[in-house]
DRENZA-124791 format. One record per residue (C-alpha): residue in three letters; x, y, z. Coordinates in steps of 0.05 Angstrom, whole numbers, padded with zeros to 5 digits, always signed. Example, Ala and Ser with C-alpha at 12.3 -4.5 7.8 and 13.67 -1.06 7.14 Angstrom:
REM DRENZA-124791
ala+00246-00090+00156/ser+00273-00021+00143/
END
This chain:
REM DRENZA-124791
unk-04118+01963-00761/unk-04054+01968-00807/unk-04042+02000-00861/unk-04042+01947-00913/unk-04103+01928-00893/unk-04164+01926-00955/unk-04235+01960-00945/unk-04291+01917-00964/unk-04370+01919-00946/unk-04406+01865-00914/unk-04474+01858-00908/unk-04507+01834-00845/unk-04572+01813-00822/unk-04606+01863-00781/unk-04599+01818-00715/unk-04523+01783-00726/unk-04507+01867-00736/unk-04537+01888-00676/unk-04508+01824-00637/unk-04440+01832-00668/unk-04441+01917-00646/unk-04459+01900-00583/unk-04401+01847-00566/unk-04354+01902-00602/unk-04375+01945-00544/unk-04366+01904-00491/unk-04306+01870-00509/unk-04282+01936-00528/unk-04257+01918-00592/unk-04274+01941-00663/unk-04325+01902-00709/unk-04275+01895-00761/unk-04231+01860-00708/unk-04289+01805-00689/unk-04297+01806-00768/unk-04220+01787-00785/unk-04225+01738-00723/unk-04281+01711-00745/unk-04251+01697-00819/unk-04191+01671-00792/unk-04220+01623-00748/unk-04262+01588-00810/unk-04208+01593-00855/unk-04154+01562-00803/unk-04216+01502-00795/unk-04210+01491-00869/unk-04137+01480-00869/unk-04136+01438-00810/unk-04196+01391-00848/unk-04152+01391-00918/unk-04093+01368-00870/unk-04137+01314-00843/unk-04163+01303-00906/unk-04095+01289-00940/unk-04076+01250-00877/unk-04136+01200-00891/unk-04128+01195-00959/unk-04102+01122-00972/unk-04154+01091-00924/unk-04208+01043-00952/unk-04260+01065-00970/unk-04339+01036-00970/unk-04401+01049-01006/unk-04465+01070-00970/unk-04497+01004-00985/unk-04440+00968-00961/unk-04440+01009-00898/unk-04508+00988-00895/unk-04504+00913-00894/unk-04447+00912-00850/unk-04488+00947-00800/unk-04551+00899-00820/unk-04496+00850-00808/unk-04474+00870-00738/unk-04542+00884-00718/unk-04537+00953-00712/unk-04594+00955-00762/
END
């Protein structure tokens, strides 16, 4: 752990603490590690789905209803 980095508490659920302890111990690594891991790994999903996001942005779009009867349509339905 740096320096720079910020204290904050987290509250856990009795079992996701005890499960998250025990993989610190046998991975040999701190909680606050899997923690920051963790956090990094959700936030790095989110900025991956805004990047898809933006890259789908000018495709047509369909209502549910429309989805719908195309299926009806197809015979998916």
């Amino acid at each position: 752990m740096s320096n720079s980095s910020k204290r904050s508490t987290v509250y856990f659920e009795p079992e996701v603490h005890q499960a998250l302890r025990l993989k610190a111990a046998f991975t040999h690594r701190s909680v606050s590690d899997l923690v920051n891991e963790a956090v990094r790994n959700v936030l790095q999903e989110d900025q991956e789905d805004l990047e898809t996001f933006g890259n789908r942005i000018n495709e047509p779009t369909i209502t549910y209803e429309e989805l719908l009867n195309d299926l009806k349509a197809h015979g998916k339905l």
